[in-house]
C-alpha positions as CSV (number, residue, x, y, z in Angstrom):
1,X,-2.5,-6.3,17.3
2,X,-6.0,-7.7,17.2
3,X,-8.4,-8.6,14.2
4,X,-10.8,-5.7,16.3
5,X,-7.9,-3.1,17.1
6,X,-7.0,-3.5,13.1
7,X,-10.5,-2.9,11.8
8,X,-11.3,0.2,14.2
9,X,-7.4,1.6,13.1
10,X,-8.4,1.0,9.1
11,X,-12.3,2.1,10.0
12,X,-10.8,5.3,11.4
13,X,-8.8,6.2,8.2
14,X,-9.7,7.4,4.5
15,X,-6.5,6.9,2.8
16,X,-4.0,4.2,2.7
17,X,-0.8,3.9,0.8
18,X,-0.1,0.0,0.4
19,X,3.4,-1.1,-0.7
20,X,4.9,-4.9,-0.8
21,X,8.5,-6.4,-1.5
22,X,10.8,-5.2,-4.5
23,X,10.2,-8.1,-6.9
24,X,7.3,-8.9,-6.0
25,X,5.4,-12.4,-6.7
26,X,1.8,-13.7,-7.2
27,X,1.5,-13.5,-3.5
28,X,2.2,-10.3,-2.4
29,X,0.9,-8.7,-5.5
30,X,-2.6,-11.1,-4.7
31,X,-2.3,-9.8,-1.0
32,X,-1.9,-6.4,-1.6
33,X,-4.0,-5.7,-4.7
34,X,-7.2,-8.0,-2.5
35,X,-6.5,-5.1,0.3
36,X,-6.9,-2.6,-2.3
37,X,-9.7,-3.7,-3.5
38,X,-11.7,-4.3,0.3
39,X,-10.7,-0.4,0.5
40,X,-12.1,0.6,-2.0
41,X,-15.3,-1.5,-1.5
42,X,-15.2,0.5,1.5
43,X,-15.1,3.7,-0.1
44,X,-11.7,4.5,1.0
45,X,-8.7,6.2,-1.9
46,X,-6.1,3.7,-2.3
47,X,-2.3,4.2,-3.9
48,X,-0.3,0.6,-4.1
49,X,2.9,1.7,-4.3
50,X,5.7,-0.8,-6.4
51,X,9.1,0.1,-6.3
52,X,9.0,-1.5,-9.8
53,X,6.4,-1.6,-12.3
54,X,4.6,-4.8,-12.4
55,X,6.0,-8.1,-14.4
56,X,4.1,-9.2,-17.2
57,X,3.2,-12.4,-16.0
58,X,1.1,-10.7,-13.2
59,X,-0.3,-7.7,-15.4
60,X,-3.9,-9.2,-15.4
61,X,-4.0,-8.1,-11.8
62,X,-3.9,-4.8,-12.3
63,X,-6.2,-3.3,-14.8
64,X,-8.2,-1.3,-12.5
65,X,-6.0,-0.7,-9.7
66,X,-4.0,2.7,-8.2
67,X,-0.6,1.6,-8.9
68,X,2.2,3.8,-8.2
69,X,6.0,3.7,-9.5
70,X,7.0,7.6,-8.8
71,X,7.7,7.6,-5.0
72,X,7.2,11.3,-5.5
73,X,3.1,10.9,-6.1
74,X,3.1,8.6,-3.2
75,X,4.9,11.5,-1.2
76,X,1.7,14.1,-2.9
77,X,-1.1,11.6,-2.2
78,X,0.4,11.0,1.6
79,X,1.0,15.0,1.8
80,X,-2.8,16.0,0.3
81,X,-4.3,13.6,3.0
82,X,-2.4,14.7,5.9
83,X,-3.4,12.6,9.2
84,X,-6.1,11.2,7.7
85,X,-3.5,8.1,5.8
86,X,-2.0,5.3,7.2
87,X,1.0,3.1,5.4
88,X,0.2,-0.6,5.7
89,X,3.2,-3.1,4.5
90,X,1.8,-6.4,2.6
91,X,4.2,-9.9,2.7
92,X,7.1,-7.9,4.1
93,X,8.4,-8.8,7.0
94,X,11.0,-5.5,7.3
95,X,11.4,-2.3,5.9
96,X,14.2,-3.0,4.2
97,X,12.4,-5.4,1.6
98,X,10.1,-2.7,0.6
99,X,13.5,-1.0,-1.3
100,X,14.8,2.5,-1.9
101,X,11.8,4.2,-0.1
102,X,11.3,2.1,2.5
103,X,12.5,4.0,5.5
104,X,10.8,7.0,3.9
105,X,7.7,5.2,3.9
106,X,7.6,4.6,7.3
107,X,7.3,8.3,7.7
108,X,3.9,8.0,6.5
109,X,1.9,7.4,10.1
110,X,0.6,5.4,11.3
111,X,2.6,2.7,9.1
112,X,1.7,-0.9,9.7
């Protein structure tokens, strides 16, 4: 996909669920949460999605951020927007490092 296909895709939607690796580190969390926060520049909602809440050792990253442990409110948020969300996958390079959910967040379409 192009840098120009990827910012008329993300221009073209209002909602996004992010979501990165169970266990995540300083780099997915610092790739995900920097997306979050472009969004929302952008005026778009945001819900980062973490199988697992946040280690301490990273919790100064997330003061002010849309965090999300209960799959189930990332299933509302995804429902309540209905085509106008898209899924988008940070440092993960398959869906099976995003954990329990992450077949079921691929239902979430489009879903980068």
């Amino acid at each position: 996909m192009s840098k120009r296909t990827a910012r008329q895709a993300i221009a073209s939607v209002n909602n996004f669920v992010l979501a990165t690796h169970v266990g995540p580190d300083g780099d997915a969390l610092g790739s995900t949460f920097g997306l979050a926060h472009i969004l929302k520049m952008m005026g778009k909602e945001v819900i980062c999605y973490l199988e697992q809440p946040v280690a301490d050792v990273y919790s100064f990253l997330t003061p002010h951020l849309p965090i999300e442990t209960d799959f189930e409110r990332v299933v509302a948020f995804a429902d309540k927007c209905g085509d106008d969300v898209m899924g988008i996958a940070l440092d993960c390079g398959d869906l099976g490092r995003l954990g329990e959910k992450g077949g079921e967040l691929n239902n979430i379409q489009p879903f980068w």
